[in-house]
One Martini backbone bead per residue (centre of mass of N, CA, C, O) as a GRO file, in nm:
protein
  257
    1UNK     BB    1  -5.139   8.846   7.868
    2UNK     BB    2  -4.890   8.693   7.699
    3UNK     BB    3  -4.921   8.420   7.411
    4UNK     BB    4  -4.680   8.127   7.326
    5UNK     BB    5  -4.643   7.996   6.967
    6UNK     BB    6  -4.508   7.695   6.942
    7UNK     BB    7  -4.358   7.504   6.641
    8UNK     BB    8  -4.169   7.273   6.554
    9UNK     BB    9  -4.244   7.145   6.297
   10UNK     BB   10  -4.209   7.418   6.124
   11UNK     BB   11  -3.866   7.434   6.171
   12UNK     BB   12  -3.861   7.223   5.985
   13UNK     BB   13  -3.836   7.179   5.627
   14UNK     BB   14  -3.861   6.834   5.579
   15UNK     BB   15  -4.182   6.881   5.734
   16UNK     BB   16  -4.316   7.079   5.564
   17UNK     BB   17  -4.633   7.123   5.414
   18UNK     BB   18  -4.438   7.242   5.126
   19UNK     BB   19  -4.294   6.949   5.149
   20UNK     BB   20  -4.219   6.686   4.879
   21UNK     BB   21  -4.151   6.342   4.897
   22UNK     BB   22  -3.968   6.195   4.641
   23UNK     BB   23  -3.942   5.868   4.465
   24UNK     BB   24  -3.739   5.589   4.360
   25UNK     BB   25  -3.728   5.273   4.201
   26UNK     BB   26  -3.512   5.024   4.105
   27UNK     BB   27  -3.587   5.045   3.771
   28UNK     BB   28  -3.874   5.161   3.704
   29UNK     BB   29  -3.716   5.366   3.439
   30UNK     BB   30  -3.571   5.113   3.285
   31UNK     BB   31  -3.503   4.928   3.013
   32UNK     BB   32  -3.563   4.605   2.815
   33UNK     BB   33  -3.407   4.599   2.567
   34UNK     BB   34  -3.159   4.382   2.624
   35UNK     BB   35  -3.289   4.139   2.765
   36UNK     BB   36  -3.444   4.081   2.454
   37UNK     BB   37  -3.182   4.017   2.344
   38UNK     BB   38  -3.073   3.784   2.528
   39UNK     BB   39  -3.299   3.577   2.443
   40UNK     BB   40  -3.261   3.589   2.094
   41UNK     BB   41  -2.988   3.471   2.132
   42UNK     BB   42  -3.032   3.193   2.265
   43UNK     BB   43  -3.208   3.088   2.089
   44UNK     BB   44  -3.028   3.139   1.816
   45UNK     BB   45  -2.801   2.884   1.975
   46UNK     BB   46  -3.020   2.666   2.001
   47UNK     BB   47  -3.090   2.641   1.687
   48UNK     BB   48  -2.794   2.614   1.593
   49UNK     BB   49  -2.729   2.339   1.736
   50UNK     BB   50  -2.992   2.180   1.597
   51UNK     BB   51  -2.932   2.220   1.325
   52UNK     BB   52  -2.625   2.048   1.355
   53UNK     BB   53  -2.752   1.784   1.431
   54UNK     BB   54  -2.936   1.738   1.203
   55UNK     BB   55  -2.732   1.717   0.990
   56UNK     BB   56  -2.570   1.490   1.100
   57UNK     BB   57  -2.728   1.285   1.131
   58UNK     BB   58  -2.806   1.314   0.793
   59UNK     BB   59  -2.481   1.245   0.738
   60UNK     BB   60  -2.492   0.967   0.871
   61UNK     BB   61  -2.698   0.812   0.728
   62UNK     BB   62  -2.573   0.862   0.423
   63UNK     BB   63  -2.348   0.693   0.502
   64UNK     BB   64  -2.488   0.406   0.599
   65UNK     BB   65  -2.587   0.399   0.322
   66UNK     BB   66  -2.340   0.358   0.153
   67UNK     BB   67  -2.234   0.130   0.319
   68UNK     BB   68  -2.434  -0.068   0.205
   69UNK     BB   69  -2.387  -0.054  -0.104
   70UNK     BB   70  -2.077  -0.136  -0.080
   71UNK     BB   71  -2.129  -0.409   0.043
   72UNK     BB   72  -2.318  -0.507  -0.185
   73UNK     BB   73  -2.094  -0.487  -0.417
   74UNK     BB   74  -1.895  -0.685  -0.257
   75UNK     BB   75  -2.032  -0.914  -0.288
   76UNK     BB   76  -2.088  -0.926  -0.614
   77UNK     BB   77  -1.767  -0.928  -0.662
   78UNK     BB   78  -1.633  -1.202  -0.452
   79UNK     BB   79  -1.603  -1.376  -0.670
   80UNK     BB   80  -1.441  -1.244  -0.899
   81UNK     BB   81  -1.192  -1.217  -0.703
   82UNK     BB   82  -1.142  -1.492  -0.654
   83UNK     BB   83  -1.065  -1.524  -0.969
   84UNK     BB   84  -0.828  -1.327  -0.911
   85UNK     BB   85  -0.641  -1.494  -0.733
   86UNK     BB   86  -0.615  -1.717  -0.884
   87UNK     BB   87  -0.486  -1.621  -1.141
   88UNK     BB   88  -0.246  -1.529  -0.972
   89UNK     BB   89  -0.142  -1.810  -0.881
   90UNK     BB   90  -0.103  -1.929  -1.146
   91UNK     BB   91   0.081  -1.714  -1.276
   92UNK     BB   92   0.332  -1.761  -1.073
   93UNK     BB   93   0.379  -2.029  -1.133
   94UNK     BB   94   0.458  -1.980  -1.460
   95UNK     BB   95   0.680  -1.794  -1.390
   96UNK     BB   96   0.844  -1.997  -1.198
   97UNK     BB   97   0.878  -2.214  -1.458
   98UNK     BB   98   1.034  -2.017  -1.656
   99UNK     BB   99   1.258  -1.940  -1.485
  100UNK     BB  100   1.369  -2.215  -1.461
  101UNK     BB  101   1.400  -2.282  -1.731
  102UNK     BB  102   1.595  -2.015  -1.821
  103UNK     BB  103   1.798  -2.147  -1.607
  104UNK     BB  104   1.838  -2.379  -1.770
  105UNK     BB  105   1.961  -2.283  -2.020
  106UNK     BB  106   2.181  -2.077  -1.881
  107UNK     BB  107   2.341  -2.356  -1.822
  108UNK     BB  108   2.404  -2.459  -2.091
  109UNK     BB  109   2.663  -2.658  -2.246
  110UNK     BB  110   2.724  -2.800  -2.450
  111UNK     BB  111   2.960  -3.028  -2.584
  112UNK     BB  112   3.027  -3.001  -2.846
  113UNK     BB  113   3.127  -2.744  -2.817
  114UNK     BB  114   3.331  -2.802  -2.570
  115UNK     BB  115   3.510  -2.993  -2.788
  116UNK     BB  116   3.582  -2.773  -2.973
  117UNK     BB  117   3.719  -2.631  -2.860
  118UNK     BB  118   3.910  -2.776  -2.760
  119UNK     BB  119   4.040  -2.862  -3.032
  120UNK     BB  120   4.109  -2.561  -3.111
  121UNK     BB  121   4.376  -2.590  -2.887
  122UNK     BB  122   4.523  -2.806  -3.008
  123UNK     BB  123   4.823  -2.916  -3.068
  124UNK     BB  124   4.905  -3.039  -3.331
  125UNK     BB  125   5.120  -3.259  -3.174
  126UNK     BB  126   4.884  -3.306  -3.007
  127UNK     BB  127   4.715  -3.597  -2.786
  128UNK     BB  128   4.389  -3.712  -2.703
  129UNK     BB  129   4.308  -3.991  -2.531
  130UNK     BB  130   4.116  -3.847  -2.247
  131UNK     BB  131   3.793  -3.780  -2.118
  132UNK     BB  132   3.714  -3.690  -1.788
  133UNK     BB  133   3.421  -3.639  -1.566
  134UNK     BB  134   3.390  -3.522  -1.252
  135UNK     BB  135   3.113  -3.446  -0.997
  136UNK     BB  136   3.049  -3.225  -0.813
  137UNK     BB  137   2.845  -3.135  -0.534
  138UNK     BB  138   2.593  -2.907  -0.475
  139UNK     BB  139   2.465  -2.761  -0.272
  140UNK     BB  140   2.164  -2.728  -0.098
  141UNK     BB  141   1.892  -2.545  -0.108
  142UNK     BB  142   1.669  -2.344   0.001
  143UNK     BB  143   1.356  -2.311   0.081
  144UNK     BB  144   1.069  -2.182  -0.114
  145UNK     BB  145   0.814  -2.057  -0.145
  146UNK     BB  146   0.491  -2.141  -0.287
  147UNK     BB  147   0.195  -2.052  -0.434
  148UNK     BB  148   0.041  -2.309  -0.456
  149UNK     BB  149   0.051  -2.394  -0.179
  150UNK     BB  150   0.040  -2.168   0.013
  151UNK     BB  151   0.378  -2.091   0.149
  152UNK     BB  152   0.489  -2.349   0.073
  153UNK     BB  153   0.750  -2.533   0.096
  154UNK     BB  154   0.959  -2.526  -0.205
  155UNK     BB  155   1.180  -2.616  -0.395
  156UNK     BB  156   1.424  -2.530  -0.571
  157UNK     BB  157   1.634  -2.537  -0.884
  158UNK     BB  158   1.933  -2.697  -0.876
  159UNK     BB  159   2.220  -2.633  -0.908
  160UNK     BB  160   2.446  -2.726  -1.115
  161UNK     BB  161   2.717  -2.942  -1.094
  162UNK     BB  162   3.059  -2.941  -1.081
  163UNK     BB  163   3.306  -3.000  -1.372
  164UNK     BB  164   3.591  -3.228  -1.380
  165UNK     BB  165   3.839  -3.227  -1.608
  166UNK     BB  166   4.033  -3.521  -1.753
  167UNK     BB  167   4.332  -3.491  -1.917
  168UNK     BB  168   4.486  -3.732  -2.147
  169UNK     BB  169   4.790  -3.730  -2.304
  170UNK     BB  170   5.022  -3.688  -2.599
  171UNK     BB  171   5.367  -3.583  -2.693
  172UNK     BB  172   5.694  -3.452  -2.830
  173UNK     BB  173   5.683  -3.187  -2.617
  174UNK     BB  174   5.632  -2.978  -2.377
  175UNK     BB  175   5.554  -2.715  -2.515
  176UNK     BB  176   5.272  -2.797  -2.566
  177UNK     BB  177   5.175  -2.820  -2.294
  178UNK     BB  178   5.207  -2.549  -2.214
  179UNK     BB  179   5.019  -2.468  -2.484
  180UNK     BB  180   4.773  -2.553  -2.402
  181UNK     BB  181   4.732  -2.462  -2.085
  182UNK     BB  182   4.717  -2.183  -2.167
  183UNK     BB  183   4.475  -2.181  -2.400
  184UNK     BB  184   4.278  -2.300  -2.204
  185UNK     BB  185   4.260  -2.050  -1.983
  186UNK     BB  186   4.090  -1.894  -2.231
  187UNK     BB  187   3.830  -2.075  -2.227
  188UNK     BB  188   3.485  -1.997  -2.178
  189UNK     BB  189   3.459  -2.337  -2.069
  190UNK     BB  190   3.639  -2.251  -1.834
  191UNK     BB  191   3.877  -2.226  -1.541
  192UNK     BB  192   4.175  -2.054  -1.500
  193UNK     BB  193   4.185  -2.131  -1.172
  194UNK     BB  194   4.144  -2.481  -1.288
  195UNK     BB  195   4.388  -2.483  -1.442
  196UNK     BB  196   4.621  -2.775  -1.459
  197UNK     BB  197   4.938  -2.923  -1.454
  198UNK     BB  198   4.978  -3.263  -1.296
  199UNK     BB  199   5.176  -3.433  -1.585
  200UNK     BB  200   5.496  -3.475  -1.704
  201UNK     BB  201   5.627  -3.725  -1.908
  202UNK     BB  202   5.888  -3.963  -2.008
  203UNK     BB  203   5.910  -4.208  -2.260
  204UNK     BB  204   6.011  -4.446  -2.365
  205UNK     BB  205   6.116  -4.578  -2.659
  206UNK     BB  206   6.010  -4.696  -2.907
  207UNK     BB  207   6.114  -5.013  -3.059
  208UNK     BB  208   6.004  -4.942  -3.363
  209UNK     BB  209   6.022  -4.586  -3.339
  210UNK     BB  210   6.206  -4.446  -3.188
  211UNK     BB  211   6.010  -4.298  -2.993
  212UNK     BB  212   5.940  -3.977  -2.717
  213UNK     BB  213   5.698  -3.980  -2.519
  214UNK     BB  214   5.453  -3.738  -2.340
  215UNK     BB  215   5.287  -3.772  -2.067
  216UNK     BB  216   4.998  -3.631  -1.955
  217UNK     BB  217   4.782  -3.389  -1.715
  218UNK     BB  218   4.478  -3.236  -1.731
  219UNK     BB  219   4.300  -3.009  -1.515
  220UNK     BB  220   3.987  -2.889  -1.472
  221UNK     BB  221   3.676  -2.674  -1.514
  222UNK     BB  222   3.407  -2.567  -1.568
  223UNK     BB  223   3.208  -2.303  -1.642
  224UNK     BB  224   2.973  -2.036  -1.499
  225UNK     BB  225   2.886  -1.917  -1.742
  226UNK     BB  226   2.626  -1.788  -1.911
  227UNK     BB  227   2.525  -1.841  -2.211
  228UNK     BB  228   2.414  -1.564  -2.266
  229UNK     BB  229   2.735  -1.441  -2.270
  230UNK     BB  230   2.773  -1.717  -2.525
  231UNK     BB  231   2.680  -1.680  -2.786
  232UNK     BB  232   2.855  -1.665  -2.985
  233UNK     BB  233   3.059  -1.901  -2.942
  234UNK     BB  234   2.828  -2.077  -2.941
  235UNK     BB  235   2.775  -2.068  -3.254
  236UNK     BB  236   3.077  -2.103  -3.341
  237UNK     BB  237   3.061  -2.420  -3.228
  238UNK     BB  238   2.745  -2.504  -3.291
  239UNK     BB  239   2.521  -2.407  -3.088
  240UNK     BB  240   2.248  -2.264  -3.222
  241UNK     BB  241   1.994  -2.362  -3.076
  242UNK     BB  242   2.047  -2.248  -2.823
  243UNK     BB  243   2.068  -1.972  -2.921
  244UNK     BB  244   1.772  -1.943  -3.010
  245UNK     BB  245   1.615  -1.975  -2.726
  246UNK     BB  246   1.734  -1.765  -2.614
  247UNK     BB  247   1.644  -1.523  -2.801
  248UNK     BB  248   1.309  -1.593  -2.750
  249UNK     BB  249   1.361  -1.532  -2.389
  250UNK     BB  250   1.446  -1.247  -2.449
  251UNK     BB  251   1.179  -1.144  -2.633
  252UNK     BB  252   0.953  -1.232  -2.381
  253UNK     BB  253   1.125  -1.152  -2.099
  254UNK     BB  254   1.200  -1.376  -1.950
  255UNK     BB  255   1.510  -1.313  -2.014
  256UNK     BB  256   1.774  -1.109  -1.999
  257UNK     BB  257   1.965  -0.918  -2.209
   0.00000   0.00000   0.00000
C-alpha cells in the first residue's frame, strides 16, 4: 500500500526554507549631512542677530555719550548765547533809532531854501505882502513792536504834518498873478495840484499916488517829496548843511542812495 506526503508548506515559493526575507527600515540608510547644515546655518542667523543688537547697543551708547559732551558744552556757551541775544537787542534798537533820525532828515526841507525858491519865482512887478502857515494834522500811526520792549508795542515816529500856505500879495496887473501861480506850481517845494488862486481884485486907485493895485490870496500845501530826491535843489537854494548830512547817511548805509 503506497503512502503519499504532501507538504503544503514547500508549495508556497515565499515561505520556502531557502527563501530569506530582507527589509529595510525608512531612513535607516539615508545622510545626516543636510540635518547638519541647517543646525548650522541657524546658528548663523543667531550669531548674526546678536551680533547686530550688539553693535546697535553699542552705537546708542556713543550716541548719548556724544549727546551729553554737547549739552555740557551748551551750558557753557549758554551766557555767552545770552549776551549776544542782549546785544543783538541793543543793536535792534540803535538800528531802529538811526532809522527814525534819517527819516527825520529826509523829512525836512529848510524854510530857508522853501522861501528862497519861492523868491526866484515871484514876478518882478509882484509883491508878497503875507505868508502864513496852517498845519494840517496827519492820523496818528499805528503802534509797531518794539525789540527794546520785548515785543511790547511802541509807537513809531509820526509822519510831519502837511503844511498849507497862505500867500497874500498885490501886483500891476492879473497877467503876474496868473503868471506867479504858474511858476510856483512848478516848484519841487510845492504840490502842483494843491496850488491855486483864492481871490484876485482890483482896488480903488490910491489917492496920492493915483495907482490901482490887484490884490490877490494864493493857497498851496508843501510837497512831500524826500529831502533826499531834492539834493541839488536843495544845495542850489542854500541849505547846504542839510545836503551834507544826508550824503553822509547815505555813506554809512542809514539812508538807501
Amino acid at each position: 500500500m503506497y503512502q503519499i506526503d504532501i507538504n503544503l508548506l514547500n508549495d508556497r515559493p515565499e515561505l520556502g526554507t531557502g527563501t530569506v526575507i530582507q527589509g529595510t527600515f525608512a531612513g535607516g540608510g539615508e545622510s545626516k549631512m543636510p540635518l547638519f547644515l541647517g543646525g548650522a546655518l541657524a546658528g548663523g542667523l543667531v550669531g548674526l542677530v546678536l551680533l547686530l543688537l550688539g553693535g546697535i547697543t553699542l552705537f546708542n551708547q556713543q550716541l548719548a555719550s556724544r549727546e551729553q559732551a554737547l549739552q555740557s558744552d551748551l551750558d557753557k556757551l549758554a551766557p555767552g548765547l545770552s549776551k549776544v541775544d542782549e546785544l543783538q537787542a541793543k543793536e535792534k534798537v540803535i538800528l531802529a533809532e538811526t532809522a527814525a533820525l534819517a527819516t527825520i532828515f529826509n523829512q525836512i526841507k529848510p524854510w530857508s531854501a522853501t522861501l528862497q525858491d519861492l523868491r526866484d519865482r515871484v514876478p518882478p512887478t509882484l509883491r508878497i505882502t503875507k505868508i502864513e502857515q496852517t498845519a494840517t494834522a496827519a492820523p496818528a500811526p499805528s503802534p509797531s513792536p518794539s525789540p527794546a520792549a520785548g515785543g511790547a508795542a511802541a509807537p513809531p515816529a509820526a509822519p510831519p504834518p502837511s503844511s498849507n500856505l497862505k500867500v497874500n500879495g498885490n501886483t500891476l496887473n492879473f497877467s503876474d498873478i496868473n503868471d506867479f501861480e504858474l511858476t510856483l506850481r512848478k516848484s519841487p517845494f510845492m504840490k502842483p495840484d494843491k496850488t491855486q488862486l483864492v481871490m484876485s481884485q482890483r482896488e480903488a486907485a490910491n489917492a496920492q499916488t493915483g495907482v490901482s493895485l490887484v490884490q490877490y490870496e494864493l493857497r498851496t500845501e508843501l510837497s512831500d517829496v524826500p529831502a533826499s530826491e531834492l539834493l541839488q535843489v536843495l544845495n542850489a537854494k542854500g541849505a547846504s548843511g542839510l545836503v551834507s548830512r544826508i550824503e553822509v547817511l547815505k555813506r554809512q548805509g542809514v539812508m538807501k542812495p
